[in-house]
N, CA, C and O atoms as a DFTB+ gen file, in Angstrom:
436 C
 N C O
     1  1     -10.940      21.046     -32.175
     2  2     -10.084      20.879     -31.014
     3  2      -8.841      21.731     -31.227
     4  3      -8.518      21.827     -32.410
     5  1      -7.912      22.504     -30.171
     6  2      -7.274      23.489     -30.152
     7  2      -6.026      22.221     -30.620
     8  3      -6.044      20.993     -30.549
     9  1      -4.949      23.258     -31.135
    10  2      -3.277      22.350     -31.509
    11  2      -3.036      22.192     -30.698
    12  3      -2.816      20.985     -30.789
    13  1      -2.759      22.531     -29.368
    14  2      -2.049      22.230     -28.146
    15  2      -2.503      20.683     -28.070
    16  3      -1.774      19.695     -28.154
    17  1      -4.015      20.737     -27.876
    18  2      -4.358      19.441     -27.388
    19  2      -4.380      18.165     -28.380
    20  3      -4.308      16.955     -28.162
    21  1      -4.508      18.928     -29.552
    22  2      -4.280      18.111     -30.566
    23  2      -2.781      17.473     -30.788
    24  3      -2.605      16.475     -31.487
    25  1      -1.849      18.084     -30.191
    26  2      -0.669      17.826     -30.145
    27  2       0.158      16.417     -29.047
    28  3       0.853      15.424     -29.268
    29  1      -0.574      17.256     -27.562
    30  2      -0.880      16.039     -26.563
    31  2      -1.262      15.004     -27.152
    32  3      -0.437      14.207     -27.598
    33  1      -2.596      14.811     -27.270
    34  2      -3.126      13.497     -27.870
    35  2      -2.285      12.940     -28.717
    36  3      -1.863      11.908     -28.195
    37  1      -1.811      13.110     -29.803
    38  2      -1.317      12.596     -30.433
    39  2       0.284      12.093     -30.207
    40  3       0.835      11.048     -30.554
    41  1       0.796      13.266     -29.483
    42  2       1.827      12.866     -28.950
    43  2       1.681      11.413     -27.467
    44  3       2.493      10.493     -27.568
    45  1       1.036      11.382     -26.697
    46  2       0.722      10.452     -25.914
    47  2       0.046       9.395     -26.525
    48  3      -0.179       8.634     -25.584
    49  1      -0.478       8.823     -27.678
    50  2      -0.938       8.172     -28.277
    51  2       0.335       7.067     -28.932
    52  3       0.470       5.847     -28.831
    53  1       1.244       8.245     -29.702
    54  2       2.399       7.735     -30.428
    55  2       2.879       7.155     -29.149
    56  3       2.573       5.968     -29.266
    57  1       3.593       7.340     -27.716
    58  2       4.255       7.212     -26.870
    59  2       4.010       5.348     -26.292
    60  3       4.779       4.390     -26.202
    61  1       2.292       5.588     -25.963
    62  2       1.718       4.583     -25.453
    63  2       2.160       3.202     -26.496
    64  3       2.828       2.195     -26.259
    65  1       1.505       3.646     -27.635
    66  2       1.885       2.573     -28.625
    67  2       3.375       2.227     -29.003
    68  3       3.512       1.111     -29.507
    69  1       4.760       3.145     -28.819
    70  2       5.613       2.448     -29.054
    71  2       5.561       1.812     -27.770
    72  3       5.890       0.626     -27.776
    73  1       5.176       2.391     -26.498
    74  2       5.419       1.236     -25.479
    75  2       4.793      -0.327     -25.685
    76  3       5.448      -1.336     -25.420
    77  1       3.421      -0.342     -26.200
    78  2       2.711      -1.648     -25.697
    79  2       3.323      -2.211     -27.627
    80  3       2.490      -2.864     -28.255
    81  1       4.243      -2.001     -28.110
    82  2       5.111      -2.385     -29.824
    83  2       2.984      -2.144     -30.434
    84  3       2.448      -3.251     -30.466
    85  1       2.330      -1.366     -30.696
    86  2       0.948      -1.166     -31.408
    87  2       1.261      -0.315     -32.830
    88  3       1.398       0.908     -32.803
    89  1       1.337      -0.912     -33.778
    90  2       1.480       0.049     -34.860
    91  2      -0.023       1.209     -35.027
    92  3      -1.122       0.840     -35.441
    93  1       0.317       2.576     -34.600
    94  2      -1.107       2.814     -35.113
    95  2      -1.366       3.297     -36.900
    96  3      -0.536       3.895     -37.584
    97  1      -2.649       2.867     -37.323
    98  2      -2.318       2.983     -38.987
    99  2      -3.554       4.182     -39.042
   100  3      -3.822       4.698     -40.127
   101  1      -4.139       4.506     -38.040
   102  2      -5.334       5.929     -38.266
   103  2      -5.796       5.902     -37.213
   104  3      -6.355       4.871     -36.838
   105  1      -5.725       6.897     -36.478
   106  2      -6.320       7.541     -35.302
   107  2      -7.368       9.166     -35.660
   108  3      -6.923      10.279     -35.937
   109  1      -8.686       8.775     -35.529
   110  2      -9.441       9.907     -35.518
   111  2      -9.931      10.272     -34.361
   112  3     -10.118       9.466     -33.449
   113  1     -10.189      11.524     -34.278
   114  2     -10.647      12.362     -33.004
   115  2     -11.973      12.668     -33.174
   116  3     -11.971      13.673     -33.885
   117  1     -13.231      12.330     -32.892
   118  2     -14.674      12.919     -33.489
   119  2     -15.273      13.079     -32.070
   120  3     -14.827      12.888     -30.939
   121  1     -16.652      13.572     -32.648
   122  2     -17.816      13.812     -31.525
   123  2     -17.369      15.405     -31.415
   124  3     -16.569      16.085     -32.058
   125  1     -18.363      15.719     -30.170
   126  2     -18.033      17.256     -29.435
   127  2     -16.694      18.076     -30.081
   128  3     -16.607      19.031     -30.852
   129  1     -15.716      17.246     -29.396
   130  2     -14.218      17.798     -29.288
   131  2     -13.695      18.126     -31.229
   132  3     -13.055      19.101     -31.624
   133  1     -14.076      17.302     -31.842
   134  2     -13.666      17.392     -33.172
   135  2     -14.166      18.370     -33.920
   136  3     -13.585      18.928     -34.851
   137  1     -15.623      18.663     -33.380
   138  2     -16.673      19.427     -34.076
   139  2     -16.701      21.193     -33.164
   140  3     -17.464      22.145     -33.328
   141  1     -15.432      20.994     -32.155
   142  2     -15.630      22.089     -31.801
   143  2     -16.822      22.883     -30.565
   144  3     -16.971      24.022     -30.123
   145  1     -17.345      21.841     -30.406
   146  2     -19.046      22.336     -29.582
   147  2     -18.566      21.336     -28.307
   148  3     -18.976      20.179     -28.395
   149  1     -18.037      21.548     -27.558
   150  2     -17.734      20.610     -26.712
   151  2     -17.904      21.752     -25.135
   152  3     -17.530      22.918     -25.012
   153  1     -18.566      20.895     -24.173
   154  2     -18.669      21.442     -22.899
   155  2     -17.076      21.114     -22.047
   156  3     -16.082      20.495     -22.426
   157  1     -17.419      21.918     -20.619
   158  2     -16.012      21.742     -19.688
   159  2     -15.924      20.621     -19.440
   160  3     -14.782      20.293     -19.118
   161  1     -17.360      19.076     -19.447
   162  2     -16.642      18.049     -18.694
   163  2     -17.260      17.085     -20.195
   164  3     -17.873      16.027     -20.050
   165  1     -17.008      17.589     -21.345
   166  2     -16.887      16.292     -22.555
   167  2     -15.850      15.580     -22.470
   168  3     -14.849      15.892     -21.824
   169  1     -16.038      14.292     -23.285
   170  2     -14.634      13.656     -23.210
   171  2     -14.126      13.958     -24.425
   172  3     -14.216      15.128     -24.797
   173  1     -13.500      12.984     -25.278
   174  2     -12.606      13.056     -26.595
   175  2     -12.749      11.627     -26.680
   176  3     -12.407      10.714     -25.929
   177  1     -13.402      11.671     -27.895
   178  2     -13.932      10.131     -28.678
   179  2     -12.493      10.013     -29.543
   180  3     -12.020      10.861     -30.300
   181  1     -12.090       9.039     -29.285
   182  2     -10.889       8.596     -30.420
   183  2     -11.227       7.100     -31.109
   184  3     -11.668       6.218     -30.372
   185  1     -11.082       6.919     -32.078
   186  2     -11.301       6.064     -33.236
   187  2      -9.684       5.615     -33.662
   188  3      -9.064       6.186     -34.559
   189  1      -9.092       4.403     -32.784
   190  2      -7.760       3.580     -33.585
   191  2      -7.954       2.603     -34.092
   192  3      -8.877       1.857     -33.764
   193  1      -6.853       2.287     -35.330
   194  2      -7.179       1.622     -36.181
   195  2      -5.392       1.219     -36.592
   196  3      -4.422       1.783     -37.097
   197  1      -5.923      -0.751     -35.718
   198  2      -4.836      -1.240     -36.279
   199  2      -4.669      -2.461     -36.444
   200  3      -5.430      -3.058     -35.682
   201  1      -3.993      -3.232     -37.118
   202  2      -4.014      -4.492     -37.348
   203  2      -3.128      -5.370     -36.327
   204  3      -2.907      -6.554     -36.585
   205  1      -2.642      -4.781     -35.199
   206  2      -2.278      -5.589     -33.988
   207  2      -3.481      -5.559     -33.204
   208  3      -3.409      -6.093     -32.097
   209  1      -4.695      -4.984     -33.590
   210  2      -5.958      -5.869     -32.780
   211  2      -6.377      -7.012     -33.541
   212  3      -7.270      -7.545     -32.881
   213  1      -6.196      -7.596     -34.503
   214  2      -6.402      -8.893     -34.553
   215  2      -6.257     -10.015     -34.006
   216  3      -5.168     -10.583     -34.090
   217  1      -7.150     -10.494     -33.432
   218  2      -7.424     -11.724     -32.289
   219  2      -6.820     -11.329     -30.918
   220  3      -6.143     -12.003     -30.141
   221  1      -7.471      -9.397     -30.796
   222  2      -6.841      -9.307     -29.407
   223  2      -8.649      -9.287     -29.273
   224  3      -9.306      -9.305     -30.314
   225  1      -9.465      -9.244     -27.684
   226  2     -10.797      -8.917     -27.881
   227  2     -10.607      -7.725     -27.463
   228  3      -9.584      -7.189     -27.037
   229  1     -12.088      -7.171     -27.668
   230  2     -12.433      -5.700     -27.830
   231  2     -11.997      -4.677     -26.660
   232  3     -11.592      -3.530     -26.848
   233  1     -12.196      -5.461     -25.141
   234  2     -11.830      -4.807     -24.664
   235  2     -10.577      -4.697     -24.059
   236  3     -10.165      -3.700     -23.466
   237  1      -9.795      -6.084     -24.279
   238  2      -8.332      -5.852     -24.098
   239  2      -7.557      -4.498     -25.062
   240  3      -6.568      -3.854     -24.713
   241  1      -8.166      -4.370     -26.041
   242  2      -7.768      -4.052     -27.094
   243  2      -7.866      -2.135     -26.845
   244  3      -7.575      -1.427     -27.809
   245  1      -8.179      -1.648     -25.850
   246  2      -8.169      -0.228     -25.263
   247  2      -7.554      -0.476     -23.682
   248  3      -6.814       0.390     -23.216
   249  1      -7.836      -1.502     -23.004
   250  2      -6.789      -1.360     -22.005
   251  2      -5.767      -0.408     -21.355
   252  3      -5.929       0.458     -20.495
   253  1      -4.302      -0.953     -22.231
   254  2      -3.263       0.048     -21.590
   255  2      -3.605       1.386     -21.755
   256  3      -3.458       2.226     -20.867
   257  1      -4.264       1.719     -23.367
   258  2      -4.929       3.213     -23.538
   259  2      -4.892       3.927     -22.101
   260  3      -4.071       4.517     -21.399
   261  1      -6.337       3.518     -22.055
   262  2      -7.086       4.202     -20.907
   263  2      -6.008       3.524     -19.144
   264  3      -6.106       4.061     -18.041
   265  1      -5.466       2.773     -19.345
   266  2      -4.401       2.878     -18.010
   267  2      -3.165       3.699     -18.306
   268  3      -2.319       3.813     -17.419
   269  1      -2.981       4.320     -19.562
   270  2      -1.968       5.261     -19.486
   271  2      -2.421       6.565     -19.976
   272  3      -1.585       7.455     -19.818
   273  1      -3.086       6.777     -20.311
   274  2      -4.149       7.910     -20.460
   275  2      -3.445       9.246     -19.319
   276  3      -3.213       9.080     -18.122
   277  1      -3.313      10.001     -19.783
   278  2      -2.483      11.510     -19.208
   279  2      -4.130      12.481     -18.535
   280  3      -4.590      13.548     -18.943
   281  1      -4.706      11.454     -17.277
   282  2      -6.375      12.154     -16.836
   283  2      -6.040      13.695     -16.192
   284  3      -6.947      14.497     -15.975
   285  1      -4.705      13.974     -15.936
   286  2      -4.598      15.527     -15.831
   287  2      -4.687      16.427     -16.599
   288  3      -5.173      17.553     -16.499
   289  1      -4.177      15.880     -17.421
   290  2      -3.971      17.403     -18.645
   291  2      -4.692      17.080     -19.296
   292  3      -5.118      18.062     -19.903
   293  1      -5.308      15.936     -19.688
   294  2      -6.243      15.544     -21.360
   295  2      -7.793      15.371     -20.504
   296  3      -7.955      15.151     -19.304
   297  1      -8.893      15.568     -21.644
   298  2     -10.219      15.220     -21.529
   299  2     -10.042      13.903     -20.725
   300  3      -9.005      13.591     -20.141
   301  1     -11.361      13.057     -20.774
   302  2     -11.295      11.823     -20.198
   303  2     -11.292      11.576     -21.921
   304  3     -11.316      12.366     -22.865
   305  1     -11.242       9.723     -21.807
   306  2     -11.112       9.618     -23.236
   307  2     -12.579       8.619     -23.472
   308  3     -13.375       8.336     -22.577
   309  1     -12.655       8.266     -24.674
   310  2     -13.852       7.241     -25.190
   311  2     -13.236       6.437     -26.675
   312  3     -13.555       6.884     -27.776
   313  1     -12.276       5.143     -26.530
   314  2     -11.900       5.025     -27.532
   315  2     -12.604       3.873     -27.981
   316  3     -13.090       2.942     -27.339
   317  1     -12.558       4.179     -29.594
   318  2     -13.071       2.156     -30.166
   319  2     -11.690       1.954     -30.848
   320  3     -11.006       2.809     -31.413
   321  1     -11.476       0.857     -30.701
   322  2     -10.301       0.375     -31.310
   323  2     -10.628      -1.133     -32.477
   324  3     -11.067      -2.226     -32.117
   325  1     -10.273      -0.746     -33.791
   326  2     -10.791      -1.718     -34.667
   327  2      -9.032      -2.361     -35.553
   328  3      -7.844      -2.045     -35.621
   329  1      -9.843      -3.239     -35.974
   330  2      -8.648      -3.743     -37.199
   331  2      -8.998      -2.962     -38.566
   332  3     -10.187      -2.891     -38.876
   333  1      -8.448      -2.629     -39.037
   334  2      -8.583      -2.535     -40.696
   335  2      -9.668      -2.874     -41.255
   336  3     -10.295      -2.085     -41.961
   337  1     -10.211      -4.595     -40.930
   338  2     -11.433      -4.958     -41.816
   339  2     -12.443      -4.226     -41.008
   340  3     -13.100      -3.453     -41.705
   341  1     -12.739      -4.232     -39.861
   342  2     -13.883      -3.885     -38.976
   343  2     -13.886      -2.424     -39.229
   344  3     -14.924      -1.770     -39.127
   345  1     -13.054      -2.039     -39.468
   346  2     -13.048      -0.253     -39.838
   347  2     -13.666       0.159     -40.911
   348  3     -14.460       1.073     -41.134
   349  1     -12.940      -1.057     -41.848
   350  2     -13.748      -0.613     -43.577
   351  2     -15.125      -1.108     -43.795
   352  3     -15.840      -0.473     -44.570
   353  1     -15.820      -2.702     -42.909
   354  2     -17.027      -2.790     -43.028
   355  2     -18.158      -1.845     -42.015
   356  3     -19.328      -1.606     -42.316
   357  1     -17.400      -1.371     -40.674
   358  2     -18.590      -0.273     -40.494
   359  2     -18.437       0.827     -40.709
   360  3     -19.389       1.460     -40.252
   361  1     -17.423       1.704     -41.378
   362  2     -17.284       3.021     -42.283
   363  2     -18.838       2.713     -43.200
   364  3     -19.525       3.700     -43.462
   365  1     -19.199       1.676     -43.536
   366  2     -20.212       1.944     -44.717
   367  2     -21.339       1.589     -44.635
   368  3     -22.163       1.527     -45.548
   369  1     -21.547       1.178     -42.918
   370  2     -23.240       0.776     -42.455
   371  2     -23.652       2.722     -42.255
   372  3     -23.287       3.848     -41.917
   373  1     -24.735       1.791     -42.820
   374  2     -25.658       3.500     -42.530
   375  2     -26.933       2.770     -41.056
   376  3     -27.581       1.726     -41.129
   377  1     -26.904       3.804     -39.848
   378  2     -26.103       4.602     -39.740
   379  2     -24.838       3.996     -38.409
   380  3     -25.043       3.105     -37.584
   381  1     -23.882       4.619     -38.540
   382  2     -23.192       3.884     -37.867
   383  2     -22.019       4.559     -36.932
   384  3     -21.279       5.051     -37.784
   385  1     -21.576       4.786     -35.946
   386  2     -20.679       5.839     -35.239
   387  2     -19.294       5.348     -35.845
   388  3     -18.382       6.029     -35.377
   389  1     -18.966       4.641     -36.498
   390  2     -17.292       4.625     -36.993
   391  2     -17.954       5.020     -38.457
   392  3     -17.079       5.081     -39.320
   393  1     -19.369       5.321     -38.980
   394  2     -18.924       5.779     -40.131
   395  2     -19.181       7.706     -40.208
   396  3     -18.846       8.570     -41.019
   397  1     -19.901       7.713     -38.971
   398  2     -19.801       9.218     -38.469
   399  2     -18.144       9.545     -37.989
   400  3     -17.717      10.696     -38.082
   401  1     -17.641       8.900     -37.691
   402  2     -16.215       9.315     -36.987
   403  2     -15.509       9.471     -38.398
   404  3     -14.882      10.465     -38.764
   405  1     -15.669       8.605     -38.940
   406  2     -14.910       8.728     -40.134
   407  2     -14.993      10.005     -41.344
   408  3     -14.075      10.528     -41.975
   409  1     -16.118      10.201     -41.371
   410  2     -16.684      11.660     -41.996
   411  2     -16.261      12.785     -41.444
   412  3     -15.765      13.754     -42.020
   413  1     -16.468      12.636     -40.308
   414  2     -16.819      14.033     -39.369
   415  2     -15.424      14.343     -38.233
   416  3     -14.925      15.273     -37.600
   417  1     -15.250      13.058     -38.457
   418  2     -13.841      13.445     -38.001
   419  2     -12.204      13.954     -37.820
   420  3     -11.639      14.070     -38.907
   421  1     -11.492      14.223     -36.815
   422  2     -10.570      14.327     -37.632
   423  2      -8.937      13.684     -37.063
   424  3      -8.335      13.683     -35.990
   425  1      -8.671      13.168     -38.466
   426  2      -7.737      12.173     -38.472
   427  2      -5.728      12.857     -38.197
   428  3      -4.944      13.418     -38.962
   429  1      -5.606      12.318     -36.456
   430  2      -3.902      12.952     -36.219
   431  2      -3.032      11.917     -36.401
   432  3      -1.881      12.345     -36.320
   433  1      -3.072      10.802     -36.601
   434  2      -2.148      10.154     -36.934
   435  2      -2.439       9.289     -38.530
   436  3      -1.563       8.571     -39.011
């Protein structure tokens, strides 16, 4: 993925989360966009990882994301959002897309 956009993202990421108080502790970027092979209408898989999702559910837990999500200038997005433990027990299922994200991906915050 080019710096510009790598920059966006990350910069609108940091923004969102001081708004909704979300500490983020690892944000990876994988799939297409990470690996470079990405078409005009891919999205951007993001992988956050934080321990203010604990006892939020899964899908509250991307919410404001994707309602503050910048859909002009950025890809569309595709995020999973885990705690710490859920990060470190499927980093090590084989095979598993947070332990492909985690390999293959790449980590802006």
């Amino acid at each position: 993925m080019d710096e510009k956009t790598v920059g966006k993202v990350e910069e609108l990421l940091e923004s969102i989360a001081e708004e909704e108080g979300l500490e983020l502790e690892e944000v990876i970027v994988f799939g297409s966009r990470a690996r470079e092979d990405y078409g005009e209408e891919s999205d951007i898989d993001i992988l956050i990882v934080s321990e203010d999702f604990v006892d939020v559910s899964k899908p509250k837990r991307s919410r404001e994301l994707y309602l503050k999500w910048d859909y002009e200038n950025l890809p569309e997005p595709e995020f999973i959002c885990l705690t710490p433990k859920e990060f470190s027990e499927k980093r090590s299922r084989k095979p598993h897309i947070v332990r492909t994200a985690a390999k293959e991906g790449t980590a802006i915050v």
